[in-house]
C-alpha positions as CSV (number, residue, x, y, z in Angstrom):
1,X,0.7,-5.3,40.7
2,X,-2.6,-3.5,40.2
3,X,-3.4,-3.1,36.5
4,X,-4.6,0.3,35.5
5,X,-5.9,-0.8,32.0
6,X,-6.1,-3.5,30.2
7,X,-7.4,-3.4,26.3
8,X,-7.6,-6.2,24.0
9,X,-6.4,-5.3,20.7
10,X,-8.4,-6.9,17.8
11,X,-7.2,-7.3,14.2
12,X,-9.6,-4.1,12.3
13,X,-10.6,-6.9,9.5
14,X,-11.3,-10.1,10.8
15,X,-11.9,-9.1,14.4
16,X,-9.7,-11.3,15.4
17,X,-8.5,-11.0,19.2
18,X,-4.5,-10.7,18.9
19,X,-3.3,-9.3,21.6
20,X,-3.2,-7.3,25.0
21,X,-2.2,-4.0,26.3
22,X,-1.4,-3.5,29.7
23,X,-0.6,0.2,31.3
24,X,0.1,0.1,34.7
25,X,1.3,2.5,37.1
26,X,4.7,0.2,38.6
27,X,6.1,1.9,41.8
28,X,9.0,-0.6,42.8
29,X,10.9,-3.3,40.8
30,X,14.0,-5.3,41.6
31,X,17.3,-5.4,40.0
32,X,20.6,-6.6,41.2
33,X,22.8,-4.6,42.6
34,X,25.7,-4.8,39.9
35,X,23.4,-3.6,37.8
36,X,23.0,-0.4,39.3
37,X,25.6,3.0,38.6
38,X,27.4,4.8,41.5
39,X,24.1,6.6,41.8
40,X,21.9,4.3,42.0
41,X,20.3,4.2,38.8
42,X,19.9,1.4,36.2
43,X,23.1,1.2,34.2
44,X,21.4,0.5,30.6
45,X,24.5,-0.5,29.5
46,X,24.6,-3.6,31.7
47,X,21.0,-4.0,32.0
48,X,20.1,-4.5,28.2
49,X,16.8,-4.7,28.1
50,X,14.8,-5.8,24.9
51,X,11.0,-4.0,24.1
52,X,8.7,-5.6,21.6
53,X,7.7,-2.9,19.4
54,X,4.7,-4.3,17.5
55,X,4.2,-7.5,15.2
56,X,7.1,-10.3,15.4
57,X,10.0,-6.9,16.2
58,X,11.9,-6.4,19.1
59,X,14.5,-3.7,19.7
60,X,17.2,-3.0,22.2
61,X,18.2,0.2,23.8
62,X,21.1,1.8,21.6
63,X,22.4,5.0,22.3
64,X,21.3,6.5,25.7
65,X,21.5,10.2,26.8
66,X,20.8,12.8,29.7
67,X,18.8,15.5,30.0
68,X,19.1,18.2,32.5
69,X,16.0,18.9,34.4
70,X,15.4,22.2,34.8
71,X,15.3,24.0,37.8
72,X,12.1,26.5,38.7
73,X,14.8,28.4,41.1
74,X,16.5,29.2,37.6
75,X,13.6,29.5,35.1
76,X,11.1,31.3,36.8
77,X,11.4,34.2,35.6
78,X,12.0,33.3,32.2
79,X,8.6,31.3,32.5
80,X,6.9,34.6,34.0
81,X,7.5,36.3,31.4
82,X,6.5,34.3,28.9
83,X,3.3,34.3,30.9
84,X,3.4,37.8,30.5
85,X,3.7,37.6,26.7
86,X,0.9,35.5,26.2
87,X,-1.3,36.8,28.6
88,X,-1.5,40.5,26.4
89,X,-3.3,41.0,23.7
């Protein structure tokens, strides 16, 4: 894996190195197959993972949800328009 960025974090008193952030731009990662739904996605329900969300805390992924993504076919015109709208004084 290529890191994108890396930034040491440092305490804003004492200066104090304390920790790292990594962002990275991942394009493939492996997870078993029984982990996976009939479409091929991760199944969060199975897969449980854990993120560290700052100081000793850690959470797990609760409740998940889908979002539709919209379609351009369908809101193009609705988008133009709007366009439109701000486009006049």
């Amino acid at each position: 894996m290529r890191v994108a960025l890396q930034i040491d974090i440092t305490h804003p008193v004492t200066g104090e190195h304390s920790s790292t952030l990594i962002l990275a731009h991942v394009k493939y990662f492996h997870v078993r197959k029984d982990m996976l739904t009939g479409r091929g996605a991760v199944d969060l329900t199975k897969f449980k993972p854990v993120a560290r969300v700052g100081d000793i805390s850690y959470a797990r992924v609760g409740d998940t949800y889908r979002v539709p993504v919209p379609s351009w076919a369908q809101e193009e015109a609705k988008i133009q328009e709007a366009l439109k709208t701000l486009a006049s004084p």
